[in-house]
C-alpha positions as semicolon CSV with decimal commas, in nm:
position;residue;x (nm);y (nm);z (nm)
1;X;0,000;0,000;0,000
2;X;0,127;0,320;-0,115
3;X;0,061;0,543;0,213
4;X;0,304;0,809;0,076
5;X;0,010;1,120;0,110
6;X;0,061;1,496;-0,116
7;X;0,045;1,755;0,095
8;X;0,008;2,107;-0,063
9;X;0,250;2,369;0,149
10;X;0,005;2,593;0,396
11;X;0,044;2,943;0,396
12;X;0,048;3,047;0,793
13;X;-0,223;3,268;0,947
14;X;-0,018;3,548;1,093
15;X;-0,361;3,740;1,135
16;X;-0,566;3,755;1,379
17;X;-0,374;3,886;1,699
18;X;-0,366;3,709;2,067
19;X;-0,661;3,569;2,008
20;X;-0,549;3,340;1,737
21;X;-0,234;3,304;1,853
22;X;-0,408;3,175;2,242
23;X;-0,664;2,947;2,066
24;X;-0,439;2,797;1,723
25;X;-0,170;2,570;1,997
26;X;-0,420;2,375;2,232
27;X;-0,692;2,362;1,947
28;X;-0,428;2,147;1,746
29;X;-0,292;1,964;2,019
30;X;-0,653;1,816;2,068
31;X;-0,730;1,773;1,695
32;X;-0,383;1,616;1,693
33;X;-0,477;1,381;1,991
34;X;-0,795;1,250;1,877
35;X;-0,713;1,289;1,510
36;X;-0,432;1,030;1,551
37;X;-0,645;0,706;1,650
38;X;-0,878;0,778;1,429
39;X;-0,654;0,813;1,072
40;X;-0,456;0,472;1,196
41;X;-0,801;0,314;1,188
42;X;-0,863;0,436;0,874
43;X;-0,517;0,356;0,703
44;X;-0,588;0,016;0,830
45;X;-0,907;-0,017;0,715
46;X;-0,794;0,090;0,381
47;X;-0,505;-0,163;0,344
48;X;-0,740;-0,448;0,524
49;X;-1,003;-0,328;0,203
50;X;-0,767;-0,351;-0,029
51;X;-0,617;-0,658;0,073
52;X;-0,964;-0,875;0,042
53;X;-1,065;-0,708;-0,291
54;X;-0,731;-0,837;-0,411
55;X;-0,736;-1,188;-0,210
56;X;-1,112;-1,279;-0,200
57;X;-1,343;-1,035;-0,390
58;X;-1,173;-0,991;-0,736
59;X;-1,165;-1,396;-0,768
60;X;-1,501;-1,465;-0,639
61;X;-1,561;-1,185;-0,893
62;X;-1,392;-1,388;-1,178
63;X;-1,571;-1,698;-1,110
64;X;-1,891;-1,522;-1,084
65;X;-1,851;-1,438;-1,390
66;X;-1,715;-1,722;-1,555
67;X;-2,012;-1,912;-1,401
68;X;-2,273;-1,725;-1,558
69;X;-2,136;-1,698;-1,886
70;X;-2,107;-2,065;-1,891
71;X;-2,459;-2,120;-1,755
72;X;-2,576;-1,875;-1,986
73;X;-2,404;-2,068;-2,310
74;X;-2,546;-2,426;-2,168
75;X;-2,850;-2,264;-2,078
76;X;-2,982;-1,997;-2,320
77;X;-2,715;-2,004;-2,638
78;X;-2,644;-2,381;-2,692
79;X;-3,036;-2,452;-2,670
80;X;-3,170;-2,170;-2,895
81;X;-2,892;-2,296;-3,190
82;X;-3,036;-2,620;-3,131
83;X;-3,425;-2,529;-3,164
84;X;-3,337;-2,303;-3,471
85;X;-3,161;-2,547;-3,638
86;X;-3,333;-2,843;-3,592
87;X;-3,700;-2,683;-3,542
88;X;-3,793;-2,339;-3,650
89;X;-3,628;-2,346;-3,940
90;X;-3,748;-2,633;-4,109
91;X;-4,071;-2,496;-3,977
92;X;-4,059;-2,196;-4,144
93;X;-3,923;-2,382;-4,489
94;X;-4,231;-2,583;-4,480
95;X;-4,478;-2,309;-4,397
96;X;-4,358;-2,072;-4,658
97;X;-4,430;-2,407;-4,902
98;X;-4,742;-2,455;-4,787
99;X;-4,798;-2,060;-4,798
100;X;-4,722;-2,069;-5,173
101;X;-4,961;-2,328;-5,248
102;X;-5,231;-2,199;-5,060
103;X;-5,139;-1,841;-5,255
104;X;-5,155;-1,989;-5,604
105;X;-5,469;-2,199;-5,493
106;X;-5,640;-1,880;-5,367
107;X;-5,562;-1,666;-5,675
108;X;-5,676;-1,909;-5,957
109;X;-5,985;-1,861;-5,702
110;X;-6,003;-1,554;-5,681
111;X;-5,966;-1,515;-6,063
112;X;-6,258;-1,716;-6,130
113;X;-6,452;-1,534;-5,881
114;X;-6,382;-1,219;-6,037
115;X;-6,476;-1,341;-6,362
116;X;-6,830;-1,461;-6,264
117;X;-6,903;-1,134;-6,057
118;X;-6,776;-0,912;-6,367
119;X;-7,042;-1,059;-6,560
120;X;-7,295;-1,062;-6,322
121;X;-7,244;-0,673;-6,259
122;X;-7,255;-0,579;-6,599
123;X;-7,607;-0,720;-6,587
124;X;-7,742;-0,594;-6,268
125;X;-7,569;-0,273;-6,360
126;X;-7,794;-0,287;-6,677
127;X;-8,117;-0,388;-6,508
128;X;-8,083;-0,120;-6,191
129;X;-8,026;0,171;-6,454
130;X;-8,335;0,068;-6,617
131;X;-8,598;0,019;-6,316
132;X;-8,427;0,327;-6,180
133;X;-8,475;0,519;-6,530
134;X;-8,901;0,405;-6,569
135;X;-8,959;0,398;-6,153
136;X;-8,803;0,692;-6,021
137;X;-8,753;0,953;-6,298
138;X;-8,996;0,935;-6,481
139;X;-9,258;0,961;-6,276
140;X;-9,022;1,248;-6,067
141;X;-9,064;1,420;-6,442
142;X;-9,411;1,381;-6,436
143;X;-9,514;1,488;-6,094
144;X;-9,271;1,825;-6,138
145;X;-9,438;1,876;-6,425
146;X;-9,833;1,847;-6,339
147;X;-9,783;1,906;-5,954
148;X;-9,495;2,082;-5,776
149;X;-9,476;2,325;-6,046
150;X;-9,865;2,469;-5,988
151;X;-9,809;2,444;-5,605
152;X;-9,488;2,680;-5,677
153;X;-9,671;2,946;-5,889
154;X;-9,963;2,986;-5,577
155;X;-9,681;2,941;-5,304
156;X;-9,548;3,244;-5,500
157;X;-9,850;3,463;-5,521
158;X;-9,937;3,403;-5,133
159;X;-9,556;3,515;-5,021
160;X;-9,596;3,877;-5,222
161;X;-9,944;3,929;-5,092
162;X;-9,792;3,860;-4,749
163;X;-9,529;4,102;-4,786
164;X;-9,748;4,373;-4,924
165;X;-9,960;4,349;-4,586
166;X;-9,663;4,347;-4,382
167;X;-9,523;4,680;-4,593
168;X;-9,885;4,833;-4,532
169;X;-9,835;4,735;-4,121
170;X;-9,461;4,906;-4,134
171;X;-9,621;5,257;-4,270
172;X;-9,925;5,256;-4,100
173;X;-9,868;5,137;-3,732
174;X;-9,480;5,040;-3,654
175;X;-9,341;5,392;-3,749
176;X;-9,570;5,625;-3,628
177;X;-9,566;5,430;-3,260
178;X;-9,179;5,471;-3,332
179;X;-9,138;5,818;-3,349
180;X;-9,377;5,821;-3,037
181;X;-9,123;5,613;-2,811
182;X;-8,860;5,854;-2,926
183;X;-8,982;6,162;-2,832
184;X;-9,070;5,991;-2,495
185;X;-8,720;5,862;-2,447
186;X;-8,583;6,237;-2,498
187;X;-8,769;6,371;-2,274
188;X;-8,691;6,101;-1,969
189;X;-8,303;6,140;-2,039
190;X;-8,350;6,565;-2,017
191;X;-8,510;6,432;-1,727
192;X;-8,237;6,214;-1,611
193;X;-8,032;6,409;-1,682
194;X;-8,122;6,751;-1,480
195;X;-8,188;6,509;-1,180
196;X;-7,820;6,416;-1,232
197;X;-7,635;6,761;-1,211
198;X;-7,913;6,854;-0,900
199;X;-7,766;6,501;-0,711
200;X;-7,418;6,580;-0,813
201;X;-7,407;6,942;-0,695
202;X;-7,522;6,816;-0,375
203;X;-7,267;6,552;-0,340
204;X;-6,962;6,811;-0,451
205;X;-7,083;7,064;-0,202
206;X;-7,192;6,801;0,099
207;X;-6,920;6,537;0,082
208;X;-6,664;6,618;-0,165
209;X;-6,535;6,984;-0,061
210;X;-6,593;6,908;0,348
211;X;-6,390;6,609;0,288
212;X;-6,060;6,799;0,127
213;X;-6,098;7,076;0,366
214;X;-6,110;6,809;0,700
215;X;-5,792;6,604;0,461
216;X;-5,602;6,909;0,441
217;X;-5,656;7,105;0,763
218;X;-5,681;6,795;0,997
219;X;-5,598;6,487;0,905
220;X;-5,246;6,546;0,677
221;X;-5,123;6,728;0,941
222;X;-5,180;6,479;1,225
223;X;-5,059;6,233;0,990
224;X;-4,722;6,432;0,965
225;X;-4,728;6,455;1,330
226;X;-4,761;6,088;1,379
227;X;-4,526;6,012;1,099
228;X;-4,237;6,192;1,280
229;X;-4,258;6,078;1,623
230;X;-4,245;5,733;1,466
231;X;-3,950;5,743;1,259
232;X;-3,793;5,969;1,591
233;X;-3,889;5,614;1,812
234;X;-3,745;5,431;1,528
235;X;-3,419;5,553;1,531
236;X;-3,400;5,559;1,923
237;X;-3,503;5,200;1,938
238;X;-3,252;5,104;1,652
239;X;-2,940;5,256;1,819
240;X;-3,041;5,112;2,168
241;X;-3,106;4,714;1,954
242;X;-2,754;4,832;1,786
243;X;-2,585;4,874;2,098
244;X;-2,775;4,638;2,325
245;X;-2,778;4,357;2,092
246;X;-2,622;4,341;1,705
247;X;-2,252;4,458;1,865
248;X;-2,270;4,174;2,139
249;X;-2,388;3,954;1,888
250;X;-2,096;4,061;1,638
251;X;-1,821;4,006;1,864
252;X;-1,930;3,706;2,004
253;X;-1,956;3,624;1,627
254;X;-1,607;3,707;1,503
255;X;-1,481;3,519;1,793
256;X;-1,658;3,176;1,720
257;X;-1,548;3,231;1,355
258;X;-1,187;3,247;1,475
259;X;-1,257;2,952;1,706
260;X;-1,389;2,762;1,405
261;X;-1,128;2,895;1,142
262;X;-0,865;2,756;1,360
263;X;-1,038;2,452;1,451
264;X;-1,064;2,328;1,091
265;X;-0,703;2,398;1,018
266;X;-0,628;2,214;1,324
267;X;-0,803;1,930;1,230
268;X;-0,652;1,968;0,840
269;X;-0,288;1,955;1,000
270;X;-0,396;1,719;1,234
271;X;-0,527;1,476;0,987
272;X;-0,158;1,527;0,763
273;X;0,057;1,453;1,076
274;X;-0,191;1,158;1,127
275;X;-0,066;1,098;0,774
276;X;0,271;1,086;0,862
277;X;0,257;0,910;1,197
278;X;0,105;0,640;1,074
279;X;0,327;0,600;0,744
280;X;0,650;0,596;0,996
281;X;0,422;0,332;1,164
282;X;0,375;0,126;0,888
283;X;0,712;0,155;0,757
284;X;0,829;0,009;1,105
285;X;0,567;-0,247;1,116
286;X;0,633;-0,348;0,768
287;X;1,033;-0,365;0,851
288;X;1,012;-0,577;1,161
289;X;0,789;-0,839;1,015
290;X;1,063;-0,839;0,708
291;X;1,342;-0,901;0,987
292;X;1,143;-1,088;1,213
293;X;0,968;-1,333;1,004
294;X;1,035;-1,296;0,661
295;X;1,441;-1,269;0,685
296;X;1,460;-1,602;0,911
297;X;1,190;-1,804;0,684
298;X;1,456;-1,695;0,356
299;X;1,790;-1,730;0,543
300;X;1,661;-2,111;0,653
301;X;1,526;-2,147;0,304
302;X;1,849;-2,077;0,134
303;X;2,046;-2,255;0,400
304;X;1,860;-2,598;0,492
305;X;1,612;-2,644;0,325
306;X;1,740;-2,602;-0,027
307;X;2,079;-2,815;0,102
308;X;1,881;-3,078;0,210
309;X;1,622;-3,133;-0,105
310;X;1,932;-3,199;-0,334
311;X;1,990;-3,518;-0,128
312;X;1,610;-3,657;-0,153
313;X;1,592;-3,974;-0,285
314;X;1,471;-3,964;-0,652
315;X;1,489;-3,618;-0,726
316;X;1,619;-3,528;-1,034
317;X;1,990;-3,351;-1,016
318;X;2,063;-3,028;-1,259
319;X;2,279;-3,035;-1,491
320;X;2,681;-2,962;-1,375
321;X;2,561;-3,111;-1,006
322;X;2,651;-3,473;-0,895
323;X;2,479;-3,714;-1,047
324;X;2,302;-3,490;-1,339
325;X;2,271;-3,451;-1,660
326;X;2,658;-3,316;-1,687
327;X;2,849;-3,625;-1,532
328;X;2,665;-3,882;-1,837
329;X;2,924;-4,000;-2,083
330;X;2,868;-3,863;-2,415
331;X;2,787;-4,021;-2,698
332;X;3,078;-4,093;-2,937
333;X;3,002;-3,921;-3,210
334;X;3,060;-4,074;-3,580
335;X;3,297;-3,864;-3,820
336;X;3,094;-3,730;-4,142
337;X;3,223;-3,872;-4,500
338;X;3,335;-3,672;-4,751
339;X;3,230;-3,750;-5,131
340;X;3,489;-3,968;-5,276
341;X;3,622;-4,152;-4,942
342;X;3,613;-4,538;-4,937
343;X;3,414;-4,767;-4,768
């Protein structure tokens, strides 16, 4: 595990007076203190993670894997090449054959079908245009002719001696009752209308003008009055909340933002010496298990246990050892003829 961490350099705070300067020491001396335990557990957790992804997840991971893909071939691939091969398609070869034939079949049908209704439309065509010529229009020619046409004429007659009464009425009656109303309605609006200026005199001169006066003699004045003694309590009672309250609040406010300025630095150094701590902790760890355990287990390796396998019974010796492959006796070997030597 590569514990080395990258620390970016951090400017210091050389602001803030005694204040900072009384609260920065013991605020990272306890971020320090229970920082510490806290980034060792983590640094172990993260090698402990890391070591059973490696050792037990990512190959339970492989033959997860490997399992389904091979339960998916037997399972799903191997039988669906099978069915198509063996079953749906020479099902569909032998329904499109039998589709064919039952295409041709129906279209020498439908052909002869065709044939016999052509025929037998020309000749109903033939007999309806006939029945339809002597039962409908001809007697439709005849009673236009001897019937609708008189009734027309008188229908006629009656509407024009209908609107000559009605244009007699119009003259007569309507207009003169007209011109009637309409002197009746000018009078009732002159009417109206002097009844309006009487009730709107009255309402200027007994509401309207005793209303500005009382506005502007009485009540704009009081309302100034009122107005300034307000904004006069305002201000007092905003200077004594200013004094009595926001100030308090702002210096208690600029100290508990010092107090938790510093305390997140604190805890930001505090978790980089944490850092470093527990790599110098690991490092030692990690070099007295080497010379501990790892050292002794290699040195009696090298120094027993490889001495005494080359004397087991049956094992096989290298070459250039006792008893390998370099102490056989080599095979003579046989000096090449030339062309033209002798037997």
């Amino acid at each position: 595990m590569d514990l080395e961490k990258r620390t970016e350099p951090v400017a210091d705070r050389r602001d803030g007076g005694c204040l900072v300067a009384a609260v920065r020491l013991p605020v990272r001396l306890v971020a320090l203190v229970v920082v510490l335990p806290l980034r060792m557990l983590w640094d172990l957790a993260v090698v402990a993670g890391r070591s059973v992804r490696t050792a037990v997840l990512a190959p339970l991971w492989r033959g997860f894997v490997r399992a389904v893909t091979w339960l998916g071939r037997a399972l799903l691939v191997t039988p669906a090449r099978w069915l198509y091969r063996w079953v749906l398609a020479p099902a569909g070869r032998g329904a499109a054959w039998v589709l064919r034939g039952t295409g041709a079949g129906l279209a020498r049908i439908l052909g002869g079908v065709w044939w016999v209704l052509r025929g037998t439309g020309r000749g109903v065509a033939v007999a309806v245009v006939r029945l339809v010529r002597w039962l409908l229009l001809a007697p439709a020619a005849l009673a236009y002719r001897w019937a609708l046409t008189p009734v027309g004429h008188a229908l006629r007659w009656l509407g024009h001696r209908f609107l000559d009464g009605a244009r007699w009425l119009y003259r007569r009656a309507l207009t003169p009752l007209g011109h009637a109303g309409r002197r009746l309605a000018r009078g009732a609006w002159a009417v109206l209308r002097a009844l309006g200026a009487a009730v709107a005199w009255l309402v200027r001169w007994l509401v309207v003008v005793p209303a500005v006066a009382l506005h502007r003699w009485v009540l704009e004045p009081l309302g100034r009055g009122v107005a300034r003694t307000l904004r006069r309590a305002a201000a007092v009672v905003g200077r004594l909340l200013r004094w009595l309250v926001v100030v308090p609040l702002a210096a208690v406010g600029r100290v508990l933002a010092v107090v938790a300025r510093e305390a997140g630095e604190a805890l930001g150094h505090a978790w980089r010496i944490a850092g470093r701590i527990s790599l110098v902790l690991g490092r030692f760890l990690a070099t007295l298990l080497r010379w501990i355990f790892v050292e002794p287990v290699r040195l009696a390796f090298r120094a027993v246990l490889a001495p005494a396998g080359r004397f087991v019974p049956g094992r096989r010796a290298a070459p250039g050892r006792p008893g390998g492959a370099g102490d056989r006796p080599r095979r003579r070997e046989r000096p090449r003829r030339r062309p033209g030597d002798g037997p």
